[in-house]
DSSP file (Angstrom, degrees, kcal/mol; ACC not computed):
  #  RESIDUE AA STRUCTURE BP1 BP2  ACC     N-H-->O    O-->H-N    N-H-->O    O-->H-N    TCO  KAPPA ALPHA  PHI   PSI    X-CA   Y-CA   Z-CA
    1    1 A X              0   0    0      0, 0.0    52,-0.9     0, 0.0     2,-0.3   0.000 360.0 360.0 360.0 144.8   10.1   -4.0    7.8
    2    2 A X  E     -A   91   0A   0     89,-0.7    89,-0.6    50,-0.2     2,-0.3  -0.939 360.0-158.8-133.7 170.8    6.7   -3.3    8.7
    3    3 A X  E     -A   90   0A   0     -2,-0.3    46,-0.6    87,-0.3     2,-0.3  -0.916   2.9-154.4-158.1 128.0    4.2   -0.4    7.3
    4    4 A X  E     -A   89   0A   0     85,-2.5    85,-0.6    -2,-0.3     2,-0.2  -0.770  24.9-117.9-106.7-179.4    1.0    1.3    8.5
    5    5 A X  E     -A   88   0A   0     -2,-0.3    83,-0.3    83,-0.2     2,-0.1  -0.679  47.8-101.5 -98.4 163.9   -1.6    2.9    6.5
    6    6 A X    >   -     0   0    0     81,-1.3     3,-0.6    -2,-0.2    -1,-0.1  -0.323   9.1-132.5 -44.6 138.4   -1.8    6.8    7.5
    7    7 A X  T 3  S+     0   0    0      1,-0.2    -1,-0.1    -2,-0.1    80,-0.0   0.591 104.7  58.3 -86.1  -8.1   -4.1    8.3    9.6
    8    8 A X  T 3  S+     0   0    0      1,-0.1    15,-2.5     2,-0.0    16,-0.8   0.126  89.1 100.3-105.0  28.4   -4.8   11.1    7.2
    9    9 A X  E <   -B   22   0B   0     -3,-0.6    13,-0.2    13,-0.2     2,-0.2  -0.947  57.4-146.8-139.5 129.5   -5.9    8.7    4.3
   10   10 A X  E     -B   21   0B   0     11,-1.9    11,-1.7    -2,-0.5     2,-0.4  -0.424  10.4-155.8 -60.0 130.5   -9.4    7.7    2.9
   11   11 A X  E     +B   20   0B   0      9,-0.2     9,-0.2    -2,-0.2     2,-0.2  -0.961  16.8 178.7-111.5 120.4   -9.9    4.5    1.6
   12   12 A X        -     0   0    0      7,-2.7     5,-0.1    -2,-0.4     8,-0.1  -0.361  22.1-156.7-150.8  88.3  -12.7    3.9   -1.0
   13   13 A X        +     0   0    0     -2,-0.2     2,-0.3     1,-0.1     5,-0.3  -0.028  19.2 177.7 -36.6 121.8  -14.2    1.0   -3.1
   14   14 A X  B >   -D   17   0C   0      3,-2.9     3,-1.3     0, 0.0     2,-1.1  -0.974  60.4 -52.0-136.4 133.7  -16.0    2.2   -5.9
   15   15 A X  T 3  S-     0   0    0     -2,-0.3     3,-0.1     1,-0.2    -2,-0.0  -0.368 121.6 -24.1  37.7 -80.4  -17.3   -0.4   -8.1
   16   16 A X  T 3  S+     0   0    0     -2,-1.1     2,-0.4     1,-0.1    -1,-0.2   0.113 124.9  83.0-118.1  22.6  -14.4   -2.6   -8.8
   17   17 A X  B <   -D   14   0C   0     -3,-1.3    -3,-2.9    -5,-0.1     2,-0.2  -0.998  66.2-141.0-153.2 106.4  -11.6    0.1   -8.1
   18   18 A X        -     0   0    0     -2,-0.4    18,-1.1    -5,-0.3     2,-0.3  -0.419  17.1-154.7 -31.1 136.5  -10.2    1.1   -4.9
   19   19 A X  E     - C   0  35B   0     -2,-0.2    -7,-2.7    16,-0.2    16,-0.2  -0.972  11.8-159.4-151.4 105.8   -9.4    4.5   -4.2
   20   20 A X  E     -BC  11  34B   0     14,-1.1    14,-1.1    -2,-0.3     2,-0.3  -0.616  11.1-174.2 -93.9 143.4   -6.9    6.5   -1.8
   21   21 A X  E     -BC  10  33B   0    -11,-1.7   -11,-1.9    -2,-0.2     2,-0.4  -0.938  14.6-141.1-137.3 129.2   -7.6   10.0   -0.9
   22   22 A X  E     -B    9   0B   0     10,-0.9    10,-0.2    -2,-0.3   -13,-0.2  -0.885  13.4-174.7 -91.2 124.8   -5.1   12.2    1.2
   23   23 A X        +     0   0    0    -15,-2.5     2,-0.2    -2,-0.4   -14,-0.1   0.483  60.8  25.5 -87.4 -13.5   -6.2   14.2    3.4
   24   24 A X  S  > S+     0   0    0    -16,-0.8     4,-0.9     4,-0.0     3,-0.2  -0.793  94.0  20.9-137.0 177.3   -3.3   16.1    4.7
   25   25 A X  H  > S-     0   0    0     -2,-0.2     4,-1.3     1,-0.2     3,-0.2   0.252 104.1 -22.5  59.8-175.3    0.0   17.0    3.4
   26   26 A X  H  > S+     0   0    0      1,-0.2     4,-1.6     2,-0.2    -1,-0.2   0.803 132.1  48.8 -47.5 -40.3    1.6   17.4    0.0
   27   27 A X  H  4>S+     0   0    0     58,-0.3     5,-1.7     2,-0.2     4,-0.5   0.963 104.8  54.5 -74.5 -38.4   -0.7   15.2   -1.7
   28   28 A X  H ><5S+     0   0    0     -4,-0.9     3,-1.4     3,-0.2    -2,-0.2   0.925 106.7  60.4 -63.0 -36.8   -3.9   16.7   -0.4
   29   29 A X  H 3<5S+     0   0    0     -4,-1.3     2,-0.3     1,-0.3    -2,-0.2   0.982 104.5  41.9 -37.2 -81.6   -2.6   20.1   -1.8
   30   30 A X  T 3<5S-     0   0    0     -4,-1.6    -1,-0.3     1,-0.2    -2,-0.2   0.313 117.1-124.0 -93.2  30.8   -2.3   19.4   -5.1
   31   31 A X  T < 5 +     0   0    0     -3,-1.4     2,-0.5    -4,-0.5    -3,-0.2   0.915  46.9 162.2  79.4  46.3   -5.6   17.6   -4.7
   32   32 A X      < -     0   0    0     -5,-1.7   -10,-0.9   -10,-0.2    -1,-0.2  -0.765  33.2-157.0-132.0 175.6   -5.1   14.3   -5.8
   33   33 A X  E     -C   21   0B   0     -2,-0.5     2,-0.3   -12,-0.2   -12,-0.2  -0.394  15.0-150.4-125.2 172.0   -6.7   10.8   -5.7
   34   34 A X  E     -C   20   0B   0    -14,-1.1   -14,-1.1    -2,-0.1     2,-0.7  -0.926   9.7-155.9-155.3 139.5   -4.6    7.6   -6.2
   35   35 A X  E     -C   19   0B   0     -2,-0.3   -16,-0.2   -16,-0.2     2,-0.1  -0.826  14.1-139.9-133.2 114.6   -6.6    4.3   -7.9
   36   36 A X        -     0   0    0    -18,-1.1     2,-0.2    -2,-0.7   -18,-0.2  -0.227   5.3-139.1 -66.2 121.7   -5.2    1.1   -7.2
   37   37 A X     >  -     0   0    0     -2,-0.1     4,-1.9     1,-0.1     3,-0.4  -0.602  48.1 -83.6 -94.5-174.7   -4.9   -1.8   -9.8
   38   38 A X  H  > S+     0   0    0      1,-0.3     4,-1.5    -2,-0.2    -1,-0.1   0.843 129.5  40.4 -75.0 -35.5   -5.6   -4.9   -8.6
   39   39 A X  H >> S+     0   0    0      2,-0.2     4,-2.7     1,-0.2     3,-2.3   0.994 113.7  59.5 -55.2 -62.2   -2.1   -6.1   -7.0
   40   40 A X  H 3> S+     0   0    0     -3,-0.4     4,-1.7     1,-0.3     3,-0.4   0.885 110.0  45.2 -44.2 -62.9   -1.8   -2.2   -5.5
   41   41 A X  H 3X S+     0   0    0     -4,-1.9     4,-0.8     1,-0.3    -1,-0.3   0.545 105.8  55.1 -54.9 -29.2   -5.2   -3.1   -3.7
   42   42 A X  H <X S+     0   0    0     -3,-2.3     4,-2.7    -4,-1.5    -1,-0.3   0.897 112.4  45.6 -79.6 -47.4   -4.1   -6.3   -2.6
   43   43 A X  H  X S+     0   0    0     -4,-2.7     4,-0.7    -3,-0.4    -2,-0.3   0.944 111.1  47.8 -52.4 -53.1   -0.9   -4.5   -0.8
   44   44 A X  H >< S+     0   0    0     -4,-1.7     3,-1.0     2,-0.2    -1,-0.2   0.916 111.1  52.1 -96.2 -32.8   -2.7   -1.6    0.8
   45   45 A X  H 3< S+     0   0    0     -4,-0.8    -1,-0.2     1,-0.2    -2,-0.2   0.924 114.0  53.0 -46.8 -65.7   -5.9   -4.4    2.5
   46   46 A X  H 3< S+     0   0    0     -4,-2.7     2,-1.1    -5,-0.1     5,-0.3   0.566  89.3  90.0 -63.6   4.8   -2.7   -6.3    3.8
   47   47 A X    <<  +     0   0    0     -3,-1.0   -43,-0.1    -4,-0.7   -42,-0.1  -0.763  40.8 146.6-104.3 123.4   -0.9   -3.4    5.6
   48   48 A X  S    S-     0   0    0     -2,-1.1   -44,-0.2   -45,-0.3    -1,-0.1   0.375  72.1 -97.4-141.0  -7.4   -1.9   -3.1    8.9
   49   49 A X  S    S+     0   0    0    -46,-0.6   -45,-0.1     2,-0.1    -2,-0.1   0.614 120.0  65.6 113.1  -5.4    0.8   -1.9   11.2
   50   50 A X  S    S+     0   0    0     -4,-0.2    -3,-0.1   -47,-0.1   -46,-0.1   0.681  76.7  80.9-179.9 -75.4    1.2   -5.7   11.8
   51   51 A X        -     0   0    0     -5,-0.3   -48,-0.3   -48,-0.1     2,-0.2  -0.103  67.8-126.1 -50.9 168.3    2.6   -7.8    8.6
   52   52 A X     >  -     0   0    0    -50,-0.2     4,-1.3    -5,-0.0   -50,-0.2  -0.481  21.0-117.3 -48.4 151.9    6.1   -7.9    7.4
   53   53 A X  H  > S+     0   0    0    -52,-0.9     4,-2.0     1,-0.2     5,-0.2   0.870 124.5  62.0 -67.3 -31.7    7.3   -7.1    3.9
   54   54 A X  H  > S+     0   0    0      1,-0.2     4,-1.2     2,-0.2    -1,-0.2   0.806 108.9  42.0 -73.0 -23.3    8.2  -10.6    4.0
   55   55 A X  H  > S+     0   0    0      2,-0.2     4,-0.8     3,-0.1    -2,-0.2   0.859 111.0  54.5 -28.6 -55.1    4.2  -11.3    4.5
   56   56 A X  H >X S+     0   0    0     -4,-1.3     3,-4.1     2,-0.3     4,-0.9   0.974 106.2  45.9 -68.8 -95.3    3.3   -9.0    2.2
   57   57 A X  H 3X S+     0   0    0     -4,-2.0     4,-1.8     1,-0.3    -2,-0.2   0.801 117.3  51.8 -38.0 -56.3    5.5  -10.4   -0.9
   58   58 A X  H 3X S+     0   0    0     -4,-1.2     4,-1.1    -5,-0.2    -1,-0.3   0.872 105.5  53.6 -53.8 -28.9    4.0  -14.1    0.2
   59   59 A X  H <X S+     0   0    0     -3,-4.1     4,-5.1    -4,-0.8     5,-0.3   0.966 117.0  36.2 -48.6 -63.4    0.4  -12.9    0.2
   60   60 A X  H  < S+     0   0    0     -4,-0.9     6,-0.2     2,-0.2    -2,-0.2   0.662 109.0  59.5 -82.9  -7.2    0.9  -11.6   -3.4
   61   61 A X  H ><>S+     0   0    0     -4,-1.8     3,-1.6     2,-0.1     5,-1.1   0.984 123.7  31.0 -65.3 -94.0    3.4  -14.8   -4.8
   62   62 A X  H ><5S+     0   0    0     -4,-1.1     3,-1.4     1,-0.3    -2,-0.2   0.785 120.2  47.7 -48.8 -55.0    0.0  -17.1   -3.7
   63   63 A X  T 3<5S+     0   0    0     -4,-5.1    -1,-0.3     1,-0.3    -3,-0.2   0.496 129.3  27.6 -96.3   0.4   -3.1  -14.6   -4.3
   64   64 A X  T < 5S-     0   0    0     -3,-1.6    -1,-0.3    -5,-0.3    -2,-0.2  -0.111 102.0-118.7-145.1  29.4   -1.4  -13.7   -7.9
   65   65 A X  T < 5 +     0   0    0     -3,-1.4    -3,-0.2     1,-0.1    -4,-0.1   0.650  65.7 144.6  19.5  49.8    0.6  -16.7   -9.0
   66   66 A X      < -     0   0    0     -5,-1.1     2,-0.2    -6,-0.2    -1,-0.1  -0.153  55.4-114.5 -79.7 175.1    3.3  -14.8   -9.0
   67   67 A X     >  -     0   0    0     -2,-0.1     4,-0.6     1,-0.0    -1,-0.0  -0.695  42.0-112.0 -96.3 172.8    7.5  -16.1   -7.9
   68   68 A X  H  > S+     0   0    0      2,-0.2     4,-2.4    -2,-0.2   -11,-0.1   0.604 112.2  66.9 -88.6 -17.9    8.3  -14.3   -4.9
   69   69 A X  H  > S+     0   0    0      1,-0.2     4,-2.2     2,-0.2    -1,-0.2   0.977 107.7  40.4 -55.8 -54.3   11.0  -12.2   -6.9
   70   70 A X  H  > S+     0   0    0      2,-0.2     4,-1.2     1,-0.2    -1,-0.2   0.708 111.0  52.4 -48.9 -38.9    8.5  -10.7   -8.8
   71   71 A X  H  < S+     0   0    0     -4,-0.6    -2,-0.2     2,-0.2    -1,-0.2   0.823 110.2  60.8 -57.6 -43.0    5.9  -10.2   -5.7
   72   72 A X  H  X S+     0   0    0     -4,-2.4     4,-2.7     3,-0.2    -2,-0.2   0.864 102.6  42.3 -45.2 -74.6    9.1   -8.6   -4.5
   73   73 A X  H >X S+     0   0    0     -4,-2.2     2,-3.9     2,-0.3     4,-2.2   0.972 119.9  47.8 -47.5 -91.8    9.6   -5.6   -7.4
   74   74 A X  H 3< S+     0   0    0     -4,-1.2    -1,-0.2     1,-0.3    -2,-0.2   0.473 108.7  49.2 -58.5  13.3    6.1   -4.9   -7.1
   75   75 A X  H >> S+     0   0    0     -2,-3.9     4,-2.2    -4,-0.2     3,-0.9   0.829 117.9  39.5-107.3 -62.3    6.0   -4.9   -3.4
   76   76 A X  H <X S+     0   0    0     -4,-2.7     4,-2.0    -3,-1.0     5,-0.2   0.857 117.0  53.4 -74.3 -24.1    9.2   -2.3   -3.0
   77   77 A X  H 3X S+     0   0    0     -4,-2.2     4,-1.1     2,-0.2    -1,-0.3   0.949 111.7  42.8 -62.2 -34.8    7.8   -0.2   -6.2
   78   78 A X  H X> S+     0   0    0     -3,-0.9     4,-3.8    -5,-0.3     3,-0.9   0.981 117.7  52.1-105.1 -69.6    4.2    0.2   -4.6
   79   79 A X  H 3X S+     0   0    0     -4,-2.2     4,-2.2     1,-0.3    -1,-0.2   0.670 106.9  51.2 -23.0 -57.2    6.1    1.0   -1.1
   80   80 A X  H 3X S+     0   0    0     -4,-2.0     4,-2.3     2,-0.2    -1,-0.3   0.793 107.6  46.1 -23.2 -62.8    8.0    3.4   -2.4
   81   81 A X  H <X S+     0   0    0     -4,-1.1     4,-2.9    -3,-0.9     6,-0.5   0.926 116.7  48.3 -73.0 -58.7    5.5    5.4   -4.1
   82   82 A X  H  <>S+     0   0    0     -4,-3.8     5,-3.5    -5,-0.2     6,-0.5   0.976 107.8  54.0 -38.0 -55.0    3.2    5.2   -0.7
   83   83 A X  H ><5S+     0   0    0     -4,-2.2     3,-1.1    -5,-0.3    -2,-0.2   0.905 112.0  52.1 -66.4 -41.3    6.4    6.2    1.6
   84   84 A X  H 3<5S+     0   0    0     -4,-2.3    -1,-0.2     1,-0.2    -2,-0.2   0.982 110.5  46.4 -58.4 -46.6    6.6    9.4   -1.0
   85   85 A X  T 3<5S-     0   0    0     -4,-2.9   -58,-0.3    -5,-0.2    -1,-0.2   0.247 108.7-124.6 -88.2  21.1    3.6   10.1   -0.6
   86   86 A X  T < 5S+     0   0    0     -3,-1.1    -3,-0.2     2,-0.2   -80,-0.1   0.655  73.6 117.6  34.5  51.3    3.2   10.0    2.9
   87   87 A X  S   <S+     0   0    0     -5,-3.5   -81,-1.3    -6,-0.5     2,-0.3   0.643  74.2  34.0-113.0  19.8    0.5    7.6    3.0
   88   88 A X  E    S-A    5   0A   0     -6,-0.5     2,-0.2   -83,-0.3    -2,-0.2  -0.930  70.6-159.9-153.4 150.8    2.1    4.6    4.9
   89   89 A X  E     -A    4   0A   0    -85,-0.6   -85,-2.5    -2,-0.3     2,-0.4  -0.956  29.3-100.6-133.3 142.4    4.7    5.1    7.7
   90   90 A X  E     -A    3   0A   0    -87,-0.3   -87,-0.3    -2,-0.2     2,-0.1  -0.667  34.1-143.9 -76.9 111.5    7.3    2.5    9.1
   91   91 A X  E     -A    2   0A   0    -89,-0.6   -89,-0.7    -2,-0.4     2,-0.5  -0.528  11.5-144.8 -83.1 158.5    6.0    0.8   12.8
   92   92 A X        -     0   0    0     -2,-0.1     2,-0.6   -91,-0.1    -1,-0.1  -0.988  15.5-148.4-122.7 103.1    8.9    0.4   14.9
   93   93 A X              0   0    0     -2,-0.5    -2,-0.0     1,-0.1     0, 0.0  -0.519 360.0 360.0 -85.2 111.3    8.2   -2.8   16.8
   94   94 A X              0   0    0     -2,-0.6    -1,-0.1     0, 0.0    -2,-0.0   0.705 360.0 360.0 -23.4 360.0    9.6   -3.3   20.5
């Protein structure tokens, strides 16, 4: 499966802390912000309309000495919560 970021979300480094804002939809109604720890942060650079989930979970296995089971959980939790919140969508690749 592969993922793109939204067109209706801000992305914004402040100090050490990464920062989503939605700009449309349910989230932007009830006004809210979403601040990435440091794994979350790593996910949302590497989606680009372009990686695989199986990317993804190898990115964060190496860049976090993680096993890949574990990069795994934290890869479908994170998704999840994005896909709710509309701030990533699923590309459908030819």
């Amino acid at each position: 499966m592969i993922y793109g970021k939204s067109e209706n979300t801000v992305t914004r480094r402040i100090a050490d802390e990464t920062i989503l804002v939605p700009l449309k939809g349910k989230c932007a109604e009830m006004r809210r912000i979403f601040a990435l720890n440091p794994v979350a942060a790593h996910i949302w650079q590497e989606i680009d309309g372009c990686r695989s989930t199986g990317e993804l979970r190898r990115s964060i296995a190496a860049s976090f000495d993680v096993d890949e089971n574990k990069a795994a959980e934290d890869l479908q939790e994170f998704l999840g919560q994005l896909l709710e919140n509309d701030l990533i969508t699923r590309v459908d690749r030819p």
